[in-house]
VONUNU-705322 format. One record per atom (N, C-alpha, C, CB): y, x, z; residue in one letter. Coordinates in steps of 0.1 Angstrom, whole numbers, plus 5000, padded with zeros to 4 digits. Atoms other than C-alpha are relative to their C-alpha. Glycine has a CB too. Example, Ala and Ser with C-alpha at 12.3 -4.5 7.8 and 13.67 -1.06 7.14 Angstrom:
498850095000A
495551235078A
501250095000A
500049905012A
498949915000S
498951375071S
501149925008S
500550044986S
***
This chain:
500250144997X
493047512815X
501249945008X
498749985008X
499050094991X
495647262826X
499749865008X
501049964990X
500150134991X
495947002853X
500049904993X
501149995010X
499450125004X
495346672843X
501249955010X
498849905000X
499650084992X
498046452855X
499349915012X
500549954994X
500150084987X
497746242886X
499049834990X
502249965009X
500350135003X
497145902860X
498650004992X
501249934993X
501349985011X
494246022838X
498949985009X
499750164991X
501350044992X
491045912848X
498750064991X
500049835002X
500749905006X
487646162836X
498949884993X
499350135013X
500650185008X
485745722829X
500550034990X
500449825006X
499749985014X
488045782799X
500250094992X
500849964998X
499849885005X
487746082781X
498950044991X
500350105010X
500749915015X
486546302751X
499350144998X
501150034990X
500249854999X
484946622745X
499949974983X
498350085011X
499849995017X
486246732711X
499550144996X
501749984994X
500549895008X
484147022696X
500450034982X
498449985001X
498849985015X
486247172661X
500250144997X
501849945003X
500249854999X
486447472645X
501650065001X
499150064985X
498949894995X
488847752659X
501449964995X
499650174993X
498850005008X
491847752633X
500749855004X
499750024982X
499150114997X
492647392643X
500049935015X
499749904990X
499350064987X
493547412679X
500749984999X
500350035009X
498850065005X
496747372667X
500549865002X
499850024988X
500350165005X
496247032653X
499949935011X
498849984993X
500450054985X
494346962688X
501349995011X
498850115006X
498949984988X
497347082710X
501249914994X
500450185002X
498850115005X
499846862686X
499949895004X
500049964986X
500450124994X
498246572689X
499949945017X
498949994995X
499950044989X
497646572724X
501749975006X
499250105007X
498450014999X
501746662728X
500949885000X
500450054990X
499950115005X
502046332710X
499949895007X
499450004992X
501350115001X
499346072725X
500850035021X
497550074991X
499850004985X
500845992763X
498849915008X
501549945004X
500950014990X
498745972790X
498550054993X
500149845006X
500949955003X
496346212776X
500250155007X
499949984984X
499649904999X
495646532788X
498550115000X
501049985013X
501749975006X
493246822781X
500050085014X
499750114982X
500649934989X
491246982814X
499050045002X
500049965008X
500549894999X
489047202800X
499950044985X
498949985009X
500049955013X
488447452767X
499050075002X
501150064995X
500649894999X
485947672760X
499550044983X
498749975011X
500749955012X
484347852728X
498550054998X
500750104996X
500749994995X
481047872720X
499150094990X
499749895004X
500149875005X
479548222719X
499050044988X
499950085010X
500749985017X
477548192686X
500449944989X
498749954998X
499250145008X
479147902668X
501050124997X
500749835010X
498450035001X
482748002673X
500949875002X
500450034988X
499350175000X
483347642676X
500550025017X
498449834997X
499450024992X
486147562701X
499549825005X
501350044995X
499950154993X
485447252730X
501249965010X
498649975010X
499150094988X
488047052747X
499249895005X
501649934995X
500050164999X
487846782771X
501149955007X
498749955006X
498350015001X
490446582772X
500149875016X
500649914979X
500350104993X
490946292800X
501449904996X
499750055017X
498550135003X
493345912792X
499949995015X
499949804989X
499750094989X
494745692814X
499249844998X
501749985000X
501050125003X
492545432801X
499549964986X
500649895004X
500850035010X
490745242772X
500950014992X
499249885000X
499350005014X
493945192747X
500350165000X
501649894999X
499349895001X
494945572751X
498650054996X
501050055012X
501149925003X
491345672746X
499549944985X
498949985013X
500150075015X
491145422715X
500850064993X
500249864998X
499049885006X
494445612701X
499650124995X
500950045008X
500849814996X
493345972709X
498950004989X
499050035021X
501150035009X
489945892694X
500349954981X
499249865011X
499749985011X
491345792661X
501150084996X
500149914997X
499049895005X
494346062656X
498950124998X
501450065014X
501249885001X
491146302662X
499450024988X
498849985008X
500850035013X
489346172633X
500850004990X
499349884999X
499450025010X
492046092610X
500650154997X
500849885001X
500149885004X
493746452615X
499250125001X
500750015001X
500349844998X
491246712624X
499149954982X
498850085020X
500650005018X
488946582588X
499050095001X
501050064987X
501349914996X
486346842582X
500450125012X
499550084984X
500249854986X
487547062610X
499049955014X
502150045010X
501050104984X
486046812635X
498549985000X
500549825001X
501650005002X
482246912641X
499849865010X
499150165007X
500450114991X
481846652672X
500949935008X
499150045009X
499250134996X
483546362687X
499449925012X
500149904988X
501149984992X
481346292722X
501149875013X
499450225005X
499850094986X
482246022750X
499750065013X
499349884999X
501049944990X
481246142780X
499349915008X
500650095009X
500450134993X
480845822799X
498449944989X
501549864998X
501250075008X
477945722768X
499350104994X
500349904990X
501049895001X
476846082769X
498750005007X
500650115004X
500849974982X
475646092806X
499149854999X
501549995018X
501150144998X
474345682798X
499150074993X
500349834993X
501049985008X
472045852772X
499450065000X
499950014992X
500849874992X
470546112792X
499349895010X
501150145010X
501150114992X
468845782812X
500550035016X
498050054998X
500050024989X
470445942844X
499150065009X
500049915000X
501149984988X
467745922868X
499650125001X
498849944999X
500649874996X
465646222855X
500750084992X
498750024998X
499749875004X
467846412834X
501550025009X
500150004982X
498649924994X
471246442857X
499649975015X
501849914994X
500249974988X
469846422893X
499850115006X
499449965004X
500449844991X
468446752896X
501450084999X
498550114991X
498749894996X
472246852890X
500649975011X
501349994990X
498950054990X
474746812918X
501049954991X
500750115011X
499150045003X
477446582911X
501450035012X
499549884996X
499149954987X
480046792928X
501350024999X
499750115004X
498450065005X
483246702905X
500349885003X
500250004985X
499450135002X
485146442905X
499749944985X
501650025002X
500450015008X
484546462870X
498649944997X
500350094998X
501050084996X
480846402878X
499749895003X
499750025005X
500450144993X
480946142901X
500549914990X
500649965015X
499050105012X
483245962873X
499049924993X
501050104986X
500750015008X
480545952851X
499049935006X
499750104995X
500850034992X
478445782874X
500549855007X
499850115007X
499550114994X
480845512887X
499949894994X
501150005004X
500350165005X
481245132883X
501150034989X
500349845013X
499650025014X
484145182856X
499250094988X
501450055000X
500849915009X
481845442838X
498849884999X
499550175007X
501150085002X
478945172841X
500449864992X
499349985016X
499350085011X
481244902830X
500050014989X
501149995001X
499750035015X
482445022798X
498250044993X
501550134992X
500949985006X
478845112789X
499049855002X
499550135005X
500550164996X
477644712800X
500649954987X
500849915017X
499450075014X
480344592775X
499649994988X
501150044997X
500849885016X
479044792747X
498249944998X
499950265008X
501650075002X
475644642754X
499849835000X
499050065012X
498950125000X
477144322759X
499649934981X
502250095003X
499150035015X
478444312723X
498750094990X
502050114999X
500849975006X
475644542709X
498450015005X
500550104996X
501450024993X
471944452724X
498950124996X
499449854994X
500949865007X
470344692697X
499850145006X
500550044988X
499649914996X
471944972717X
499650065017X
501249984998X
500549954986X
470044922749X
499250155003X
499249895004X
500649874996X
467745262746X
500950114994X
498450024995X
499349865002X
470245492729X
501050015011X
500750024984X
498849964993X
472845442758X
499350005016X
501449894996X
500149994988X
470545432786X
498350085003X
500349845006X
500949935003X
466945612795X
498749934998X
500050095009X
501250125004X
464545302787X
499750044990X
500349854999X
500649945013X
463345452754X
499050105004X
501150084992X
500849914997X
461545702774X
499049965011X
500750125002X
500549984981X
460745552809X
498649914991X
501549885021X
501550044999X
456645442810X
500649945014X
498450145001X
500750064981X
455745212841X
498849994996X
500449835010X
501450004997X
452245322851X
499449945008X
499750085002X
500650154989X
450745012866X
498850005002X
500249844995X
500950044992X
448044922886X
499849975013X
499350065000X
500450084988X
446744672911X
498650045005X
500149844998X
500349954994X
444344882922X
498549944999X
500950015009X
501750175002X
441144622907X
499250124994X
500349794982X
501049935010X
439144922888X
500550135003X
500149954984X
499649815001X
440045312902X
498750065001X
501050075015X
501049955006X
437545522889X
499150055010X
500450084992X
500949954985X
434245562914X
500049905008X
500650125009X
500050084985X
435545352940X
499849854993X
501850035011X
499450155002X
436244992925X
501149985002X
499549905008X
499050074998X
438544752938X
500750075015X
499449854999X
499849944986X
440544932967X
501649905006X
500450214997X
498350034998X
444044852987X
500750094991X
500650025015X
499449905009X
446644902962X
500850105000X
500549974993X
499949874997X
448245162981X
499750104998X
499950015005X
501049855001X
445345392981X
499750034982X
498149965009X
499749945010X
445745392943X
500850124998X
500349924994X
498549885003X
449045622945X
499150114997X
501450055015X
500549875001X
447245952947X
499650024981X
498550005012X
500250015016X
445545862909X
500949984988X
499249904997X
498950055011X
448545712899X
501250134999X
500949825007X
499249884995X
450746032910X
499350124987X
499650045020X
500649905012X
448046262890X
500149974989X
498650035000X
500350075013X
447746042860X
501850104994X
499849765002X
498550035001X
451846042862X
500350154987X
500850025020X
499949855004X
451846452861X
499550064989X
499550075009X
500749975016X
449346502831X
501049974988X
498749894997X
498850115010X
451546212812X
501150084999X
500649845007X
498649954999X
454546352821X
500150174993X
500550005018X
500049845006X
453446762810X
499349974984X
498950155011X
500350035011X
451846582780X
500949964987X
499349915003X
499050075009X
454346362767X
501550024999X
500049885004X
499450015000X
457346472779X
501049885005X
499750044994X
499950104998X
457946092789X
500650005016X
498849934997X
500150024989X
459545962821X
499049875006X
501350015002X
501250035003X
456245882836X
500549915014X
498750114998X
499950074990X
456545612865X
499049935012X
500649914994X
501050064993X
453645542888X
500849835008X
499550145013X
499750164996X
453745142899X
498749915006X
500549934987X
500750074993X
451345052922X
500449825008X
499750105009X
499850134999X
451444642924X
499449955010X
499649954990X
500750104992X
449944412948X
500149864994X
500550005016X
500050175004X
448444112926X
498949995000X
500649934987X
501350045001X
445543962932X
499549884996X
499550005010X
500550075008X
445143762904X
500150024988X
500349895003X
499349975016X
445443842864X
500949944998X
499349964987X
498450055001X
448543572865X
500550025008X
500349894996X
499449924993X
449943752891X
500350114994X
499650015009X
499649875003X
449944062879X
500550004986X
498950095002X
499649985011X
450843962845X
501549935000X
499049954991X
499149954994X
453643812863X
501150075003X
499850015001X
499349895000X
454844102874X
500550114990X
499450055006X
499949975010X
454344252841X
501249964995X
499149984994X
499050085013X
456644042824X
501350045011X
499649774996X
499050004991X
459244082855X
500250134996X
499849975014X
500149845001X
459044462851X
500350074987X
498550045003X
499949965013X
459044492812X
501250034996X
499549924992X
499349995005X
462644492805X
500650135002X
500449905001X
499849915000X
463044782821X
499150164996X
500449975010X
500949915005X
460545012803X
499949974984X
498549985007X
500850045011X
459345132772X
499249964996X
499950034996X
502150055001X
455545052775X
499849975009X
498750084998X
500350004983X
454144952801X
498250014999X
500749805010X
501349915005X
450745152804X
498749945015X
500550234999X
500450084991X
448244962824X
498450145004X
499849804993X
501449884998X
445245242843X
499749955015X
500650214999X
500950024983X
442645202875X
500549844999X
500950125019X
499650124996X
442844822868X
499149894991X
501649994998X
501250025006X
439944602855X
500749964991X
499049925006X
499350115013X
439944442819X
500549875001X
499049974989X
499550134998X
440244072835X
501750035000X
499349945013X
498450015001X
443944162844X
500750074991X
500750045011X
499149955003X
444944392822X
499949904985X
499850165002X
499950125011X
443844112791X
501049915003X
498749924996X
499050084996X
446143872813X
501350064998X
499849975013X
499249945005X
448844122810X
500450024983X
499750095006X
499649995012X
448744192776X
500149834990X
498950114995X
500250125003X
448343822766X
501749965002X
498749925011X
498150064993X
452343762787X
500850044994X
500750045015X
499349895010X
453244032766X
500449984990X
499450104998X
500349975013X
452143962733X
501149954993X
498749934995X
498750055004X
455443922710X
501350065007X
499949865003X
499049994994X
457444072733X
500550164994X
499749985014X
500049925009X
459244382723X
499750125013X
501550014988X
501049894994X
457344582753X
498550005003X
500450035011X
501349935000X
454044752743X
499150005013X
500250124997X
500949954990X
451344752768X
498850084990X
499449855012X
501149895005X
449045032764X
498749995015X
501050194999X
501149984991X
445545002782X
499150115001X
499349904999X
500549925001X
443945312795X
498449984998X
500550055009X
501250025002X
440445172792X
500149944989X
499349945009X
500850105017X
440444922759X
501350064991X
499949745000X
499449975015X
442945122737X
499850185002X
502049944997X
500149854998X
442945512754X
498250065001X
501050045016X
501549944999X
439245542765X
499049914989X
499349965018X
500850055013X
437845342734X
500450084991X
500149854995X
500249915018X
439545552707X
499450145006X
501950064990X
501349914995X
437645832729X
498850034997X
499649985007X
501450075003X
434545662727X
499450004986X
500249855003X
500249995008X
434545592695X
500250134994X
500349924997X
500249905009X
435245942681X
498950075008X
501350074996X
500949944994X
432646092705X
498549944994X
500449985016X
501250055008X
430145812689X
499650104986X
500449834994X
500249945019X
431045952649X
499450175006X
502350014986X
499949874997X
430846312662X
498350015008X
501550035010X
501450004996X
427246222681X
499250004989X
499749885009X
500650065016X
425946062648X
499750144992X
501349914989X
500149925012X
427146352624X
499450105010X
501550044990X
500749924994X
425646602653X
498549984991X
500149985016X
501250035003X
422246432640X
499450004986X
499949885006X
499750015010X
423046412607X
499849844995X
499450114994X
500550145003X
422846022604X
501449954995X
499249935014X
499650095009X
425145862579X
500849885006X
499049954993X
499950134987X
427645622597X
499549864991X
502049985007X
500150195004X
427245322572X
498150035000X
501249934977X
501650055004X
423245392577X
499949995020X
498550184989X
500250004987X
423645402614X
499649915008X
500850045005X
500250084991X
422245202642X
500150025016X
499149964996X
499050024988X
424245152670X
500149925013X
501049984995X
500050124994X
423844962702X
501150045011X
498649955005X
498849994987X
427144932726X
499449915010X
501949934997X
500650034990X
425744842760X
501349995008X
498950095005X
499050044992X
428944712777X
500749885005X
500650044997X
499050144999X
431344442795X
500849964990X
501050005010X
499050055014X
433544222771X
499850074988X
501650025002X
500249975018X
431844392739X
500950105002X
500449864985X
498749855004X
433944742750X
501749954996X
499450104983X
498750035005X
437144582745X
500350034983X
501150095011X
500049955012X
438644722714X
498850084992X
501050065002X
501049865004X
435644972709X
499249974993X
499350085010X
500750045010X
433544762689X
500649984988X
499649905003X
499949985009X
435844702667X
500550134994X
500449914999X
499849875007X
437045052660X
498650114997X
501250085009X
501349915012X
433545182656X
499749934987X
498250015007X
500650155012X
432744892628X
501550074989X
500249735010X
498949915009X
436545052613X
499550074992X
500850105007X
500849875003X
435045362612X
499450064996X
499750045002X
501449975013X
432145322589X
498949985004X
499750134994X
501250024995X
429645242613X
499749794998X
500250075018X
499950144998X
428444892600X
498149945008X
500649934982X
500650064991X
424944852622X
500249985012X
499350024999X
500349994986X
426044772657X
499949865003X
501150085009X
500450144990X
424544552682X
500650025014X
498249995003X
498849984990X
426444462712X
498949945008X
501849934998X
500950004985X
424644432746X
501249965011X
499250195004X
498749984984X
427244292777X
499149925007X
502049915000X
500750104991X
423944182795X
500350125017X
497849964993X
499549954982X
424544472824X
498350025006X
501249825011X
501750024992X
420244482824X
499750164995X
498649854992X
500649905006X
418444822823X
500050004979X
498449985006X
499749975013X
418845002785X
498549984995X
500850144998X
501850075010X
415544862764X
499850074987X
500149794993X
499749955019X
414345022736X
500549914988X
498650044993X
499650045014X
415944962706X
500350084986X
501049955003X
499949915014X
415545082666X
501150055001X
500149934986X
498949955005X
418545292673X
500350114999X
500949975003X
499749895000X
420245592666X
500850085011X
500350014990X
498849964987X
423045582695X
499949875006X
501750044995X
499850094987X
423245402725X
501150055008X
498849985010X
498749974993X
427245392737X
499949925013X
501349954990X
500350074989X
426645302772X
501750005009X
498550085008X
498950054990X
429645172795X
499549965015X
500849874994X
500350074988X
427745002823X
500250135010X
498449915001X
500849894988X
426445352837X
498849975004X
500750005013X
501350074995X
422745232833X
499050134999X
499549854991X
500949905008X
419445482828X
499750004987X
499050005004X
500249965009X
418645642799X
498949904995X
499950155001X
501050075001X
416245392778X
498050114999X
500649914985X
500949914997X
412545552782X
499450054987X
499149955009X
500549935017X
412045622742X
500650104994X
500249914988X
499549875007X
414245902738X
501250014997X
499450024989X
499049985009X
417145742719X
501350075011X
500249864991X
498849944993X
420345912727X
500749925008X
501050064992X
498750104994X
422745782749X
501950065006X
499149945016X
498849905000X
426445852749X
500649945014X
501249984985X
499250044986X
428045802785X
501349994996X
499950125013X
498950065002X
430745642782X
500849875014X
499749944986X
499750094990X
431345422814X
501550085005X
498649995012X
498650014989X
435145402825X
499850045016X
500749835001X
500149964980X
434245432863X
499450135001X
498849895011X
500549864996X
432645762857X
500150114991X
498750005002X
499149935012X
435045982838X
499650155001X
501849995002X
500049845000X
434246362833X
501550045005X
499750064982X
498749924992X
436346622853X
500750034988X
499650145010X
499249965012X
439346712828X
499450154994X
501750025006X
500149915002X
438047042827X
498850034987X
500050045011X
501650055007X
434546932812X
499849914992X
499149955009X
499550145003X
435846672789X
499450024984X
502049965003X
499949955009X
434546812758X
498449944993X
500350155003X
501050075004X
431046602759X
499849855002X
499050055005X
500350164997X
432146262772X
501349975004X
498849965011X
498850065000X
435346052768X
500949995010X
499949914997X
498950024988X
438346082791X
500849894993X
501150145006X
498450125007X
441545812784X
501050114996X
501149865015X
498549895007X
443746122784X
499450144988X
500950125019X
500149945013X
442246232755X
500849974988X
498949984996X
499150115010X
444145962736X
501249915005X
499149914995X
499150054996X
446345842761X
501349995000X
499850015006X
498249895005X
449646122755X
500449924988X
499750224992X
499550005014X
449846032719X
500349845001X
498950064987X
499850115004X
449245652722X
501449935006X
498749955003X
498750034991X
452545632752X
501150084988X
499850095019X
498749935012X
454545892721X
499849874992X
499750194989X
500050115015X
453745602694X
500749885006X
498249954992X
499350125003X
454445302711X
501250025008X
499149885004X
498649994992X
457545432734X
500750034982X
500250185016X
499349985011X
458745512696X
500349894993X
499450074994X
499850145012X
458145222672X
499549875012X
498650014983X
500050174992X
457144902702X
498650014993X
501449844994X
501350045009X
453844902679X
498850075004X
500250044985X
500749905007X
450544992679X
498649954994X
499850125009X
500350045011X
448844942649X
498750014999X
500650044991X
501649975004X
444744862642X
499850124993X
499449904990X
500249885010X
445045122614X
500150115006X
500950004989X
499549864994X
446645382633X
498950035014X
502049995005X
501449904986X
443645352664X
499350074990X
498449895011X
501149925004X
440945432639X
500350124992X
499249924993X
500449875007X
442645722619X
500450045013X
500750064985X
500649874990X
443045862655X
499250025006X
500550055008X
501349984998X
439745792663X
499550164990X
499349844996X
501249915013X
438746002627X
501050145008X
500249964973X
499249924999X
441546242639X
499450085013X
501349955000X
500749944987X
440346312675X
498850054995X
499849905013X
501649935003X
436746372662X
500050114991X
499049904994X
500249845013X
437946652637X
500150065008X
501050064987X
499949924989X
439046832667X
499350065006X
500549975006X
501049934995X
436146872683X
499850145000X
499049954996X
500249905002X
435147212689X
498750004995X
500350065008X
501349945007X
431347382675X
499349945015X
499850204995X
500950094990X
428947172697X
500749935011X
498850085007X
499250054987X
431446962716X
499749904989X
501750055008X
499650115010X
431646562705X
501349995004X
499249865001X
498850044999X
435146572716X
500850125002X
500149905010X
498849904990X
438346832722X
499950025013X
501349955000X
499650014985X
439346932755X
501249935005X
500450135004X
498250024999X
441946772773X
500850025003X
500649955001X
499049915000X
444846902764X
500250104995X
500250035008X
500149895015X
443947102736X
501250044997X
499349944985X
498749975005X
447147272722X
500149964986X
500450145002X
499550055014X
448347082693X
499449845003X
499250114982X
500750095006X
446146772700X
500849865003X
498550005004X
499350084997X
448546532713X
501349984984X
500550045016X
498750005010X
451146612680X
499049964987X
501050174998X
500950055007X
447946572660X
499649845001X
498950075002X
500450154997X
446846212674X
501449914996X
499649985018X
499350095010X
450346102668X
500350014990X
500949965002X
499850015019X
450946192633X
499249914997X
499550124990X
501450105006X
447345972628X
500349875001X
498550015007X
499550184995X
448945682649X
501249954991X
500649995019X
498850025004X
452245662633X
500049934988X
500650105001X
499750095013X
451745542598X
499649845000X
499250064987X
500350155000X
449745222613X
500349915008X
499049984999X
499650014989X
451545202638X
501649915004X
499950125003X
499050124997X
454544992627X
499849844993X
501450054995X
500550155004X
452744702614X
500349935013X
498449984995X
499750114988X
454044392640X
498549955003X
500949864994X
501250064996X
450344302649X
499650125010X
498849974988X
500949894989X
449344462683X
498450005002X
500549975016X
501450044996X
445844512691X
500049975016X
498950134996X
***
C-alpha cells in the first residue's frame, strides 16, 4: 500500500473490485490521472477478485478516474463503488455506529463534504432519497400514550417501557430499524400533526398503545402521502381477529357464507368488519352499543369491548385490544404481532397496503394455525415470510385501507 499524497481527500474516492490479470491496467491508469492515488489493495480469498481504493483531489479527478475505469478495464471490472454513497446507504445510524470511526478515512465518510455531495445527488434526483440514505428501513413507533394495553390513557412517558418491547420483537422480526416515539398530543389534530412533521423521515409510521380516535386522525393527514401508516389495532390486531374468527367457525364446522356472526365492538372494529365480510363471512351483525352480550341467533360472537360471555352458550371469541394474550399463549386469541412483522415488511417496501392483500393474510394466517389452536404462535418460524408473500400482490394497488 502507498501513501496517499498530502492533496487527496478519502470524500472523493473509489473502491475498484476487477479481476487479478488487470492490475496492470489499474496501476496505468492511475500513473496517468493526477491527483489520484491508490491507498489500499487487497484480494479476496474465494473470488480472487482484486480491491483497490483509490483517493482524488476532488470531484473533476474523481469524474475522470471513474470513467478511464469503465471505459478501460470492460469486462475485467466486477464493481465500481463510491464510498461516500456506500456509507449513505447503510442509513448510518444503525449500520456504521457500532463500528469506531477511527480513520481518517472514516471520519471522511461522515463529514459535511461527504454529506454534501450526497445532498446534491438528491437535490437533482428526489427518487434516490431511500437508496442513498437509511429511510427505506427506519419505522417510527408512535404513541401518545391514549390506549396502552390494561392501563388506558397514561403519561406518555410511561408508555416507553411498551414502546421499547414492542421495538425489540419488531426489530428481531423484521429486521427493520425499529424507532420507539413516544409523543405528547392531546388531541387527534395534534398528534396527527406531529405525524405529518415526523413522516418525511420514515418509512411507515406504525401507530401502537394509542386509541382509534387519534390514530383515524393520523391516518386521515396522511392519506395520499407517500408515508404508510400502519395501525397496530385496526390493520395488525383485526387481520388477527379475523383469521382467529374463520378458524373458530371451521373448528365447528359451520360454513362461512352460512355463518352468523355478531362483532360486539367500538367503531364497527375498525377494519375488521370489513375483512371478515372479504372472507366469506356474509351474515354479520355489528353491535358498538358497549351493553352486556344478549343472546343472539349466532354462531360467533367477536367480542372487543371485554364484556361477559352471553348466558345461551354461544361462543365468544375474545378479542378486546386492551387485553392481549401473553406472547407465549397467543395461539387462542389475537395478538397485533401476529400480523404486525409482515404488515411494517410490505408497506416499508411498496408505501402500500392493499384491501386484497389484508384478507389473503387474514386466509394465510389462519392456515397456520396449529391442531386445536385458532391462530399460530407468535413468532412461528416461517410466519412472518408467509404473511408477506399473501400481502404483497395486493399490496401495490394506490388505495390504502
Amino acid at each position: 500500500m502507498t501513501q496517499p499524497p498530502a492533496r487527496t481527500r478519502p470524500e472523493y474516492g473509489l473502491e475498484v473490485t476487477f479481476r487479478c490479470p488487470a492490475f496492470s491496467t489499474v496501476a496505468a491508469i492511475l500513473a496517468v490521472t493526477a491527483g489520484a492515488a491508490l491507498v489500499a489493495e487487497d484480494i479476496h480469498p474465494d473470488t480472487g477478485a482484486q480491491r483497490v481504493m483509490v483517493d482524488t483531489d476532488g470531484p473533476q479527478t474523481l469524474h475522470r478516474l471513474r470513467n478511464l475505469l469503465r471505459d478501460r478495464l470492460g469486462d475485467d471490472l466486477i464493481h465500481l463503488a463510491d464510498p461516500v454513497f456506500e456509507a449513505a446507504a447503510t442509513g448510518k445510524t444503525t449500520q456504521r455506529l457500532c463500528v469506531p470511526a477511527a480513520s481518517e478515512r472514516d471520519r471522511a465518510l461522515l463529514d459535511s463534504t461527504a454529506d454534501r455531495r450526497v445532498i446534491e445527488h438528491l437535490l437533482l434526483q428526489r427518487g434516490d432519497v431511500d437508496r442513498y440514505t437509511g429511510r427505506g428501513r427506519r419505522i417510527a413507533l408512535l404513541s401518545n400514550a391514549s390506549a396502552v394495553a390494561g392501563l388506558g390513557p397514561l403519561p406518555v412517558t410511561c408508555v416507553l417501557p411498551a414502546l421499547e418491547s414492542a421495538a425489540v420483537h419488531l426489530l428481531r422480526a423484521t429486521g427493520l430499524d425499529i424507532h420507539p416515539l413516544p409523543v405528547a398530543a392531546a388531541t387527534p389534530g395534534a398528534l396527527a400533526t406531529i405525524a405529518t412533521a415526523l413522516a418525511p423521515g420514515f418509512a411507515v409510521l406504525c401507530l401502537i398503545h394509542t386509541h382509534p380516535l387519534y390514530a383515524h386522525a393520523v391516518r386521515a393527514a396522511l392519506e395520499g402521502s407517500s408515508t404508510p401508516v400502519v395501525d397496530a389495532v385496526c390493520h395488525a390486531h383485526a387481520v388477527a381477529t379475523a383469521a382467529a374468527a374463520l378458524n373458530a367457525l371451521d373448528r365447528k364446522g359451520i360454513p362461512l357464507d352460512t355463518a352468523r356472526v355478531v362483532l360486539s365492538g367500538p367503531e364497527a372494529g375498525c377494519e375488521l368488519s370489513g375483512l371478515l365480510l372479504s372472507a366469506g363471512i356474509r351474515d354479520l351483525t355489528i353491535d358498538t352499543s358497549g351493553s352486556p352480550i344478549t343472546p343472539f341467533p349466532a354462531d360467533l360472537v367477536v367480542d372487543l369491548f371485554g364484556l361477559p360471555a352471553p348466558r345461551d352458550g354461544t361462543p365468544v371469541l375474545r378479542a378486546c385490544p386492551q387485553e392481549l394474550p401473553p406472547l407465549h399463549a397467543s395461539t387462542q386469541q389475537p395478538h397485533p404481532f401476529h400480523a404486525l412483522p409482515a404488515l411494517l415488511t410490505v408497506a416499508a417496501r411498496t408505501r402500500h397496503l392493499g384491501p386484497h392483500g389484508l384478507v389473503s393474510a387474514v386466509r394465510a394466517l389462519a392456515a397456520r394455525a396449529p391442531a386445536g389452536g385458532l391462530l399460530p404462535p407468535v413468532g412461528q418460524a416461517g410466519l412472518v415470510q408467509a404473511l408477506t408473500l399473501a400481502l404483497l400482490p395486493g399490496s401495490s394497488h394506490p388505495t390504502d385501507v
